[in-house]
C-alpha positions in Angstrom: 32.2 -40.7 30.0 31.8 -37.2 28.2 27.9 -36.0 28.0 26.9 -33.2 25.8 24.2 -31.3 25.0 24.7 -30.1 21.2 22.4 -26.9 20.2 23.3 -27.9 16.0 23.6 -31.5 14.8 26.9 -30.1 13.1 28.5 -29.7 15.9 28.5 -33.7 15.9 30.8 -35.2 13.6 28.9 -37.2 10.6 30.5 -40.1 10.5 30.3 -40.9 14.7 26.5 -40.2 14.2 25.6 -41.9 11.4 27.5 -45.2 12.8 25.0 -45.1 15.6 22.0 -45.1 12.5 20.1 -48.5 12.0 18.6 -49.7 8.8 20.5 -46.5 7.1 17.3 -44.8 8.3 17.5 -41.8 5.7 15.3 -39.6 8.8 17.9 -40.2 11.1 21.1 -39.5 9.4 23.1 -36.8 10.3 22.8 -35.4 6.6 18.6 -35.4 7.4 18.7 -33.2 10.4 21.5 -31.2 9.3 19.1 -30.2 6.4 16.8 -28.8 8.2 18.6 -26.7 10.7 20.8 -25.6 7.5 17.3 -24.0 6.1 15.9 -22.6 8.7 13.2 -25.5 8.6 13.3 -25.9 12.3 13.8 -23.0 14.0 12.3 -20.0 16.6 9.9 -19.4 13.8 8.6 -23.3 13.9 9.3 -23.7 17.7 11.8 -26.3 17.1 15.2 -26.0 18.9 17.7 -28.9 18.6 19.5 -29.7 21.9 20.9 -33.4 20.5 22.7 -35.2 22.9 25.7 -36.8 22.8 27.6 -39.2 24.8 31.2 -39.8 24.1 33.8 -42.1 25.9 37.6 -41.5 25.7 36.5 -39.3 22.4 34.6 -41.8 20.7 30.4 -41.5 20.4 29.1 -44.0 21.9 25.4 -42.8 21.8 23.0 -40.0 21.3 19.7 -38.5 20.9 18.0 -36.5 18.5 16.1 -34.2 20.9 14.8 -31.0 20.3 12.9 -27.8 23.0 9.5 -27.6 22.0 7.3 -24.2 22.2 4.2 -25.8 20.2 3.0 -29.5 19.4 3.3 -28.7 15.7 4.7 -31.3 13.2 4.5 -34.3 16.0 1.7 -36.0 14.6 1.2 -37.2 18.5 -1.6 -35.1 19.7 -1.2 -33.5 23.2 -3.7 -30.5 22.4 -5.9 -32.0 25.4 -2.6 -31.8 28.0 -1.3 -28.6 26.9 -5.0 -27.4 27.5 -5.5 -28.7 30.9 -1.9 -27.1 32.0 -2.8 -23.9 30.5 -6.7 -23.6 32.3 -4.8 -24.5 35.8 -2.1 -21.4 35.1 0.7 -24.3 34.5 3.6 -24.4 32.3 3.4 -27.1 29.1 5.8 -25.4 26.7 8.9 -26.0 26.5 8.8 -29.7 26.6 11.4 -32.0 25.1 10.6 -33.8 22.2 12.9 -36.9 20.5 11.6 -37.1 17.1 12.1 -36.5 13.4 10.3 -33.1 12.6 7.2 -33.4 10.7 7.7 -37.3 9.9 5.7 -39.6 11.8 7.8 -42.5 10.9 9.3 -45.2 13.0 12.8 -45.8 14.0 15.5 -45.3 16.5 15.3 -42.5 18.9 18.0 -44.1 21.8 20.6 -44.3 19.6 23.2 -47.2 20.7 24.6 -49.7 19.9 23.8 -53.7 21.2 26.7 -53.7 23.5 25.7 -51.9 26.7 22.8 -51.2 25.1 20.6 -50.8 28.4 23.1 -48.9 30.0 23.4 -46.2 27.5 19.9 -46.2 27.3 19.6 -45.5 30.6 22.0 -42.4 30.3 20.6 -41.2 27.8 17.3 -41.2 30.0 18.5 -40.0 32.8 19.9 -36.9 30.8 16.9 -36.1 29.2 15.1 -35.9 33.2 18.2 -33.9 34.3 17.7 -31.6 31.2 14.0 -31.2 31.7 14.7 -30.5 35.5 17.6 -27.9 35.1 15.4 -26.0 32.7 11.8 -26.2 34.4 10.3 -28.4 31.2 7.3 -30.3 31.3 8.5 -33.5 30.7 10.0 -35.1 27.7 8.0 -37.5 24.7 9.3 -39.8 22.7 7.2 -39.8 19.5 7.6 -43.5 16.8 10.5 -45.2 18.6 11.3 -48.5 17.8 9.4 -51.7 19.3 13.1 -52.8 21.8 13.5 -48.9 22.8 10.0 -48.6 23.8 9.3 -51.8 25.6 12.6 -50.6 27.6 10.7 -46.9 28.6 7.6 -48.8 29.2 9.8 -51.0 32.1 10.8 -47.4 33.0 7.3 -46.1 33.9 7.0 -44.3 31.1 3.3 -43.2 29.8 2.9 -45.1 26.6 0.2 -43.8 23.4 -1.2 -45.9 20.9 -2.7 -45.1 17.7 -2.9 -46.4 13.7 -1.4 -45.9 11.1 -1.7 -47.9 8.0 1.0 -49.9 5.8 1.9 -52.2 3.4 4.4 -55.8 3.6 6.1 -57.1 1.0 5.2 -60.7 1.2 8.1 -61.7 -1.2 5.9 -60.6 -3.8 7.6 -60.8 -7.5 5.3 -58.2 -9.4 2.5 -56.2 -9.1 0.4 -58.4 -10.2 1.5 -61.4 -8.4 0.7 -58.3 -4.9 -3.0 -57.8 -7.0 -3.9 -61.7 -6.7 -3.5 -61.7 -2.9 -6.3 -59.5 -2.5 -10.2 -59.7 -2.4 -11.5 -59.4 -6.2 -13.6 -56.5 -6.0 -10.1 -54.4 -4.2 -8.1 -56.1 -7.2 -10.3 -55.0 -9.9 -10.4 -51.3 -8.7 -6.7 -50.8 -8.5 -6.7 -51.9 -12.1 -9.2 -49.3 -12.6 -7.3 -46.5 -11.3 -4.1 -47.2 -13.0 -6.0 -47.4 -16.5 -7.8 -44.1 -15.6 -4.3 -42.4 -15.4 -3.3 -44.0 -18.7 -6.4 -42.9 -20.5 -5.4 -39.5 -18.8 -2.5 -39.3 -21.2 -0.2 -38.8 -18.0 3.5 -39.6 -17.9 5.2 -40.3 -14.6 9.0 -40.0 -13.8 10.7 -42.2 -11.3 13.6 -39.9 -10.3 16.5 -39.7 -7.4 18.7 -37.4 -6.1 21.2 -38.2 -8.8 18.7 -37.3 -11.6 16.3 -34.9 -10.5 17.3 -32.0 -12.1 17.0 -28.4 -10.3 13.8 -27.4 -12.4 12.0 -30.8 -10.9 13.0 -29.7 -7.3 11.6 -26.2 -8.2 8.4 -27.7 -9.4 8.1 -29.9 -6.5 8.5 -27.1 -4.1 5.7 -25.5 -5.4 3.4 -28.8 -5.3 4.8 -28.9 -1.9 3.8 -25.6 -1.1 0.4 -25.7 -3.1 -0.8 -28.5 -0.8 0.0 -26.2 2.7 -1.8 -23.4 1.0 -5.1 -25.5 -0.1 -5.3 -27.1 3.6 -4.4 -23.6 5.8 -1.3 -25.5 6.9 2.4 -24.1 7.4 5.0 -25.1 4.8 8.4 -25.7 7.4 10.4 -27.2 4.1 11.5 -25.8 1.6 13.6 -25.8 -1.4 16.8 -25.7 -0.2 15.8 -28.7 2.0 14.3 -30.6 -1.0 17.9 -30.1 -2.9 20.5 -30.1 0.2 19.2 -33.9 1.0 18.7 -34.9 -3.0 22.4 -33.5 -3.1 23.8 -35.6 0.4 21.2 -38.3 0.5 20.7 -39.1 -3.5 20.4 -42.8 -3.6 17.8 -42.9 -0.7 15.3 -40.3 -2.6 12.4 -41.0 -5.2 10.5 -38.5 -6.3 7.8 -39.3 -8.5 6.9 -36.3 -11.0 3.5 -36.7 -13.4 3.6 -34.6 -16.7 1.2 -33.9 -19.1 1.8 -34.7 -23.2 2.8 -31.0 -23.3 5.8 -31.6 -21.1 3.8 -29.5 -18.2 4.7 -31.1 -15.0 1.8 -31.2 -12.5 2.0 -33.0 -9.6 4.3 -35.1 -7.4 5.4 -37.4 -4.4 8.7 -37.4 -2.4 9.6 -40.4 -0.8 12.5 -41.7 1.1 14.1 -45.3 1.5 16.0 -47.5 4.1 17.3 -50.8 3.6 14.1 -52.2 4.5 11.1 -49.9 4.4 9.8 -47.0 2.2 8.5 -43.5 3.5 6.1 -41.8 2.1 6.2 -37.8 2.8 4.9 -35.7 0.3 2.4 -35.0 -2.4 1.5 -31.8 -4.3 -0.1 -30.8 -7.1 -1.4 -27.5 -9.5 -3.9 -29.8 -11.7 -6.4 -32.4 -10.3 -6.0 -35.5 -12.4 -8.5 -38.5 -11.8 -7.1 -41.5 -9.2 -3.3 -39.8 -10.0 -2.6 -39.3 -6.1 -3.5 -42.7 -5.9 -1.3 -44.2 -8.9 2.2 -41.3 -7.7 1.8 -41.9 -3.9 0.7 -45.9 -3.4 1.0 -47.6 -6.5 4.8 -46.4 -7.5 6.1 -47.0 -4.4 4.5 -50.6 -3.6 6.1 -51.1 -7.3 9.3 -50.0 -5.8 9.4 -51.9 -2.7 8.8 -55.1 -4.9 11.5 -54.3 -7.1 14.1 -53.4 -4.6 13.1 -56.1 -2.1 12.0 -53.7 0.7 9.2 -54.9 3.3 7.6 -52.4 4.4 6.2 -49.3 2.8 4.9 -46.5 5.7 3.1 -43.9 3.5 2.5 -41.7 6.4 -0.2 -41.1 9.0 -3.7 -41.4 8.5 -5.5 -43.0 5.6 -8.5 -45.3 6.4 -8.9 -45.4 2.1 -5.7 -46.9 1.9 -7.2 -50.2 3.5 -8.7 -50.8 -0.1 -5.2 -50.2 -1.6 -3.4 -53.0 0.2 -2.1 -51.4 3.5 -3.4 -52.4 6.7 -3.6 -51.3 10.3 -0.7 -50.7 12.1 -0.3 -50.2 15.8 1.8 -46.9 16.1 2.9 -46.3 19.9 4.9 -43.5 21.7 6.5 -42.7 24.9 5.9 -39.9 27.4 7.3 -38.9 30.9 5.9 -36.3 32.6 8.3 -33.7 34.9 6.2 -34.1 38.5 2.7 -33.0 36.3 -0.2 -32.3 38.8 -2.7 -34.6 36.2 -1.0 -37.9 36.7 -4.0 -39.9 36.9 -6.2 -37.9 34.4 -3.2 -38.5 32.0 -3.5 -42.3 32.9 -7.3 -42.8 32.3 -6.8 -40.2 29.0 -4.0 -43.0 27.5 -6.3 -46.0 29.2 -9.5 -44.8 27.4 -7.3 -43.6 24.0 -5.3 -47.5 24.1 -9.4 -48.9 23.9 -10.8 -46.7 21.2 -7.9 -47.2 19.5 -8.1 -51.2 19.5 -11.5 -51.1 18.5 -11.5 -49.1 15.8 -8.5 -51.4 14.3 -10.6 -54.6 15.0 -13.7 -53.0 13.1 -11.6 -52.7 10.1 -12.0 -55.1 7.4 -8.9 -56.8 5.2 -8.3 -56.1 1.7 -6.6 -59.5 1.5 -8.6 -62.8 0.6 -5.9 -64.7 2.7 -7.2 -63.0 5.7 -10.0 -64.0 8.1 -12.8 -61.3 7.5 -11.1 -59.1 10.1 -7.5 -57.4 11.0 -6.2 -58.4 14.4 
């Protein structure tokens, strides 16, 4: 048994690491990460340095990690702030820390990848390298942000600290139109959906459904700036770019849509990028240089629960945060993540922290009320 630590995803052949890929998670294909270290999108500048791992047996992958050195918490979407703060007052070391995650994509899906055979026992290599890693290099500890439900349940036997907090999305209930999705909800939610859609037709606004196969290099260039447009109005930092945008249209085409809204002039003005699996739909992005009426609504929600009923998917995650999408359909979602700590002096202010965070978090979903008239008068 061969294990390495790999300082470029390309350094891993694509083929052994995509075999190891689930659900064709678009996130977690080789093609995905490669993208980003390709364009500089994670990087000394971002504080993101990938250190995948790899384990290989007679020259075969048999697992691996993506795992990258954190120097900042940006582009987790797991909020440490409070840790990192608490280190820092007591003269302590929090950065680096290792983080397994997709940068800037709070999405769910494999982070131990492995396959079902000897599926604990790779696990627990893959573990037990992270701790030696962390160890060797003085690191804070490592986190493990969105995993899925089997990998998680296996850190949580190990000890591990686990998070909890919301998100919101939408199920496919084997729904044959949008319509036939609009008469499973409460009347008053139904009849505003409607509302919004007409308001964008009145709007005289066209919207393209597009891929990576027929988005053309202008629609990439005007989506960049939508992209960037949106960082600049909220005093955020734009990590992508647009030689990300085209380098996964180019290797990833099928799994893209990108929804562009143009005016009757031909001006295009705004748009979402989203990604697909087999199952689920992502959604990342939305920018725009003209505010149109109930049109974030109609290119970020509305299109892509459209899609999901027409390619069969089940679940749509549209991204974190979002109580107004309740009133669109999606509903509360328990998000949880993993953390191990590398012999932290705050063990049991940590503990009461995730103790207090796991009750604030429960209650806020039980307070929230269903869009669905199928559904008692509350979410559990």
């Amino acid at each position: 048994m061969q294990i390495n630590i790999h300082s470029e995803i390309k350094q891993i052949a694509v083929d052994d690491w995509n075999n190891l890929v689930s659900d064709n998670n678009p996130f977690l294909r080789h093609e995905f990460l490669a993208a980003l270290e390709n364009n500089h999108c994670v990087s000394d500048q971002f504080g993101w340095h990938p250190c995948h791992i790899a384990i290989r047996k007679n020259e075969k992958l048999i697992a691996a990690m993506p795992l990258y050195s954190k120097m900042n918490s940006y582009g987790e979407f797991v909020f440490d702030h409070a840790w990192a703060d608490a280190y820092q007052r007591n003269q302590l070391t929090y950065y680096p820390k290792l983080v397994s995650a997709i940068p800037y994509t709070p999405a769910s899906g494999q982070r131990l990848l492995a396959p079902e055979e000897n599926q604990d026992e790779l696990f627990q290599l893959l573990i037990e390298t992270v701790k030696q890693l962390s160890k060797q290099q003085s690191l804070s500890g490592f986190h493990c942000l969105f995993p899925r439900e089997k990998e998680l349940e296996w850190m949580k036997k190990q000890d591990f600290l686990i998070r909890h907090d919301c998100q919101f999305h939408w199920n496919n209930q084997d729904y044959t139109s949008f319509e036939d999705f609009l008469e499973t909800l409460e009347k008053k939610k139904r009849k505003n959906i409607r509302q919004e859609r007409k308001r964008v037709d009145q709007q005289k606004v066209s919207l393209r459904i597009l891929n990576g196969h027929t988005a053309t290099n202008k629609d990439w260039d005007d989506f960049t700036l939508f992209y960037k447009q949106t960082f600049s109005e909220k005093y955020g930092t734009a990590t992508l770019n647009q030689g990300f945008f085209k380098e996964v249209a180019k290797n990833l085409p099928d799994q893209i849509i990108l929804v562009l809204a143009d005016k009757p002039d031909g001006q295009c003005i705004a748009g979402s990028l989203m990604y697909a699996s087999d199952t689920t739909l992502y959604g990342r992005h939305w920018g725009c240089t003209e505010q149109i009426d109930k049109l974030h609504f109609e290119a970020c929600y509305y299109q892509g629960i459209e899609y999901c009923i027409k390619h069969k998917l089940k679940v749509f995650e549209p991204g974190a945060q979002g109580e107004h999408k309740i009133a669109r359909g999606f509903i509360p979602t328990l998000t949880r993540s993993a953390h191990w700590l590398n012999q932290s002096p705050f063990d049991e202010s940590i503990k009461a922290f995730i103790k207090h965070e796991k009750s604030a978090v429960k209650q806020y979903m039980s307070s929230l009320k269903s869009p669905y008239k199928k559904v008692g008068s509350e979410i559990k």
